[in-house]
N, C-alpha and C positions, 0 to 999 in steps of 0.2 A: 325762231323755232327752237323748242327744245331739247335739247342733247338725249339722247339716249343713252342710258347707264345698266349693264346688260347684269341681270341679275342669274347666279346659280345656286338654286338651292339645294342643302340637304340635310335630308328630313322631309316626312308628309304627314306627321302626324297632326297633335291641336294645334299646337302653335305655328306648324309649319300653312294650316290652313290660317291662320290668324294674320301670317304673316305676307301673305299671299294675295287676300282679302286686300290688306293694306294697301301695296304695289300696284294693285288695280286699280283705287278707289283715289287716290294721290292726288291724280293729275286732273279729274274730273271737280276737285274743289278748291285746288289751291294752284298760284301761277306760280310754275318754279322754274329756274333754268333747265335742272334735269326731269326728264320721265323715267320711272322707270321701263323696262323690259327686260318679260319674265322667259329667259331665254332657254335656262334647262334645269331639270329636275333630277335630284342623285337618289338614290335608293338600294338597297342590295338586292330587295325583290320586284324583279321587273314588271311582275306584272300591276303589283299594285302603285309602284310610284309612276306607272304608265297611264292608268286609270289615274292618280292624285292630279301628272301634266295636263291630261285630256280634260279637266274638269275646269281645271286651276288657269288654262291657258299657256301655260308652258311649249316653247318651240321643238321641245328633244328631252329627251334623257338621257341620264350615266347612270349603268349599276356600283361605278368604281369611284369613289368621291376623289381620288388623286389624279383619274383621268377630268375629273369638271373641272377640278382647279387648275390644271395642263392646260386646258383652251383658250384660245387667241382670244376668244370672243366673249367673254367672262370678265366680268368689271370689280363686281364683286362678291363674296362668299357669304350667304346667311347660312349659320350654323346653327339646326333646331335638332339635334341628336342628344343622346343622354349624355350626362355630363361628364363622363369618363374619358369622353372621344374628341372632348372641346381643345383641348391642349395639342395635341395631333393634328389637328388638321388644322388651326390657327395658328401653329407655327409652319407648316408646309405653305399657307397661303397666305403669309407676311413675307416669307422669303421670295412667294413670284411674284409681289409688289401688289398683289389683290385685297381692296379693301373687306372687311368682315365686320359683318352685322355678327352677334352672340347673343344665343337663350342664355337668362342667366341661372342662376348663379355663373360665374365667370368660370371655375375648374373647382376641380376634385376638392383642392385645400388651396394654401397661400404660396406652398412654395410651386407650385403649376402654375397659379396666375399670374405671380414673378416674370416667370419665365413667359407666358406670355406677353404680358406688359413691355417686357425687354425685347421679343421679338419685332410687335407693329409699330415700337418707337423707334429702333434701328433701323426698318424697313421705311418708315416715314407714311407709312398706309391707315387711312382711315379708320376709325371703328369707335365700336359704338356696343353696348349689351343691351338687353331690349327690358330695363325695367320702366315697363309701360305705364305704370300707376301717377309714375311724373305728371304725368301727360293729359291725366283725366284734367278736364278744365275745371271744377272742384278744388281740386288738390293745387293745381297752377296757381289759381287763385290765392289760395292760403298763403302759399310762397310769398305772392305780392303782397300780405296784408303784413307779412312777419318782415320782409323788408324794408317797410311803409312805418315800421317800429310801433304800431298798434296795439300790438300785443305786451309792449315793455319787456320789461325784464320776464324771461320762462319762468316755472318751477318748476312743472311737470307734466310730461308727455310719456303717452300711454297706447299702446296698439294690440289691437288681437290679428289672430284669422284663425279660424275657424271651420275645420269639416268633419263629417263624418264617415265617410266613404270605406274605410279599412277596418270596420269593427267586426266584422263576418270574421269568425277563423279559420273558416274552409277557404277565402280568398287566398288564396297564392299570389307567391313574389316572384318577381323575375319577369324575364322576357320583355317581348315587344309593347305590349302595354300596360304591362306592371313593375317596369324597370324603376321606379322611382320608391318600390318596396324594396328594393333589392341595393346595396349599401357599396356593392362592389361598383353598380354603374351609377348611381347616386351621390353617394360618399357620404350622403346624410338623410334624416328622413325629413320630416316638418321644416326642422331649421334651413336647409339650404333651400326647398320647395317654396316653403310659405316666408316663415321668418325674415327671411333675406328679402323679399319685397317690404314687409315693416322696415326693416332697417334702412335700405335703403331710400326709403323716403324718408325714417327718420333725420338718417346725416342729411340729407338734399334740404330739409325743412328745418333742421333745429342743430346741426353740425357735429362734428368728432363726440364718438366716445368714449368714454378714457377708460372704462375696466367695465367689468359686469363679473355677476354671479348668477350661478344659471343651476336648473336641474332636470335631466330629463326623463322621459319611461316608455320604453317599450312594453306594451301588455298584452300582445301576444309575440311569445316565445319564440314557438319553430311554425314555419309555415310549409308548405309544398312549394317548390320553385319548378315555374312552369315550364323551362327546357330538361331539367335532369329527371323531377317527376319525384323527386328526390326530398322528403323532411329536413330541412335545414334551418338552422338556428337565425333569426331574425336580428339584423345589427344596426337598423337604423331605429330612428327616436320616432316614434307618435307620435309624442305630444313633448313639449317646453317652454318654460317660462322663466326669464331673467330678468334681474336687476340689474340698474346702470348709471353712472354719471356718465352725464355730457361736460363735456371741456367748459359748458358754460354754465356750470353750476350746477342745473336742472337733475332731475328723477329721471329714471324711466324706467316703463315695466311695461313688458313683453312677454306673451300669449302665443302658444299657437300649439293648433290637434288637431288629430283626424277622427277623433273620437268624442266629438261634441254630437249628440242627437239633435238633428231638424235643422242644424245651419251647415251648408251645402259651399257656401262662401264669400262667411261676415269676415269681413276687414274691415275695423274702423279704426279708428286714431283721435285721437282728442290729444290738446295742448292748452294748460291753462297758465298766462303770465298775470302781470301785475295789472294790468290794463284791462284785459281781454282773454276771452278762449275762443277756438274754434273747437269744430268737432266734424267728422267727418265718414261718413258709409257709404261702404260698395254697393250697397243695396238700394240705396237711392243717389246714389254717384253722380247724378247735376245739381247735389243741393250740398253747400255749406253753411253748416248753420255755425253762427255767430254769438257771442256774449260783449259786449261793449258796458263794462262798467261807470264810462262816463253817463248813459243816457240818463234822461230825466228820472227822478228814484219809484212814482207810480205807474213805470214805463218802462223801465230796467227788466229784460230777460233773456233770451233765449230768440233769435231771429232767425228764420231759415230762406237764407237768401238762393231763390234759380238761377244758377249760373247759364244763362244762356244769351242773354242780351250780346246787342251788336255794338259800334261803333267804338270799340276798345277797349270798352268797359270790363270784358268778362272774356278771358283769355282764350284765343283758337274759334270762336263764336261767329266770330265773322264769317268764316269760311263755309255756314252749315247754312240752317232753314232760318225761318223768320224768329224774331224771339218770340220765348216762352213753349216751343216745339224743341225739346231732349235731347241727345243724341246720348252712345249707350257706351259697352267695352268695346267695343271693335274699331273706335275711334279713336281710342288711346294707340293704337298702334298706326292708323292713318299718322296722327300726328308725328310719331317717331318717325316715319319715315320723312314726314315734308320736312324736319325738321334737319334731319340727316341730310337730307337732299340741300337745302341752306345753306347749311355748313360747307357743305361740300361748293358751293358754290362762291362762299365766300372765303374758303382757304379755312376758317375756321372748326375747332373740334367739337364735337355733336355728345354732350355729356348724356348719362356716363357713359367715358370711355372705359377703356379695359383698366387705366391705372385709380379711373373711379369708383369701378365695380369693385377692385380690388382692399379697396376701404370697410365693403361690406364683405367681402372673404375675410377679413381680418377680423371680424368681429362674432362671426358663423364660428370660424374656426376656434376665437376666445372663449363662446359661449359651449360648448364642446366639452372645449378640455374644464370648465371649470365646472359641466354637470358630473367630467368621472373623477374629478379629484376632490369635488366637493369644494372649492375655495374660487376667492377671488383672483380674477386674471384679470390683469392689466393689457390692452391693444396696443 
């Protein structure tokens, strides 16, 4: 029978439903030692993370996230809060030995993640950040083809993402769900939001990167911020894009807005080596389409292979419907958890952990400094 792994969350917003969804959904397709159990929900407004528990199936609530991490009965801490607050309460809840799941970006900058990374390794507790894009079976895939050395030698890997959401000037920043305009509980705009999933796939698929150059723009100014009511000057990035070597020779160039008209949220990624390229969208996220420069030369293109087949063939597959029937985004986080759960079962660490994530804080934070100094930064 399987253990029970008593989950406390805080947070009820997207991702806190995303993550929630997960936990539920776990044990219904995959055999693991642990289940979990969604045992209490934090919030500071009671009513609504009362309504999130009642929906969500949650046992209880806290409005006080220091009284959820104080209970006996709390296994481990998913943190889905803005990112100002990740450092706080990932270190109060490595000190009482409670594992944490992390929205990511990991913290504000490098030197909070530090210091995080230093607290759950002292503490010897679990963790894990939730860059779920890993996880698409798509993307898993690719992993295997570039460890399979298909691909040869890189030269150049390329990613966007892409929205348009923030192009209104009457939208206002701040608050409860526009805190990711707002640079005080963000710490950055696009770059730590969006970018930092490219990147982090990037190092997970194609590894270190040694410097970049970067530039970025804010294009609307002052906005209204929605607690004070108050015209305030605007300090996170739109939009950015950066140059970069990889430790292994290779390019890379990097995209990301809020200010693209009609794309809501394209991430793609392409990689082309000596051998081979993949390429890869969010927007049809069970298909990796492939280039194989060996094939025969009136045969030589472009292949878009469905990743959904079973019997090992096609990564996480097994565990869904029959092949050639899809699964979607809300599966990339099933998997982080069975995955976590794994881990946790076999003593081993459920990447990325916090000192992984923090690879990609280094490179957020490189690309930063070298859009206001204008120059090259080395990580």
């Amino acid at each position: 029978m399987a253990k029970p792994l008593n989950i406390g969350m805080i947070g009820y917003g997207f991702m806190g439903r995303a993550h929630s969804n997960a936990y539920n959904r776990v044990s219904d397709f995959f055999d693991l030692e642990y289940t979990p159990v969604l045992k209490a929900a934090c919030a500071r407004n009671k009513e609504a993370v009362q309504a999130f528990a009642d929906n969500w199936g949650y046992e209880s609530i806290e409005t006080d996230w220091k009284a959820l991490v104080d209970r006996d009965d709390i296994d481990a801490i998913d943190v889905c809060v803005p990112n100002n607050l990740h450092k706080e309460i990932a270190l109060y809840a490595a000190e009482r030995g409670k594992m944490i799941l992390c929205e990511k970006p990991i913290a504000m900058d490098v030197a909070e993640g530090e210091e995080m990374c230093e607290a759950v390794e002292k503490a010897g507790v679990a963790n894990t950040v939730w860059y779920n894009y890993r996880r698409v079976p798509a993307v898993t895939m690719a992993r295997q083809l570039i460890d399979e050395g298909r691909l040869g030698r890189v030269f150049h890997y390329r990613a966007n993402f892409l929205q348009d959401w923030t192009i209104a000037e009457d939208l206002p920043q701040g608050g409860a769900a526009l805190w990711r305009l707002d640079a005080a509980a963000a710490g950055s705009g696009v770059t730590g939001d969006l970018l930092a999933h490219c990147i982090d796939t990037a190092l997970w698929l194609n590894g270190s990167i040694a410097d970049v150059n970067a530039m970025t723009e804010t294009f609307i100014k002052e906005r209204v911020h929605q607690e004070t009511g108050e015209k305030q000057q605007v300090t996170i990035d739109d939009a950015c894009t950066f140059l970069c070597h990889f430790e292994n020779g290779s390019l890379g160039l990097f995209e990301s807005t809020r200010y693209a008209r009609g794309h809501k949220a394209l991430y793609t990624l392409e990689i082309n080596g000596e051998n081979a390229s993949i390429r890869w969208d969010l927007h049809d996220l069970h298909r990796l389409e492939y280039f194989d420069y060996k094939d025969e030369g009136k045969l030589r293109g472009w292949r878009s292979i469905h990743v959904t087949d079973h019997g090992g063939e096609h990564p996480y597959m097994d565990h869904w419907w029959v092949p050639g029937l899809q699964i979607g985004y809300e599966h990339s986080f099933v998997h982080h958890v069975a995955d976590f759960l794994d881990s946790l079962a076999k003593g081993e660490p459920c990447p990325p952990t916090f000192r992984d994530a923090l690879e990609t804080q280094k490179v957020c934070d490189a690309v930063l400094a070298s859009a206001k100094e204008r120059a090259w930064q080395n990580i």
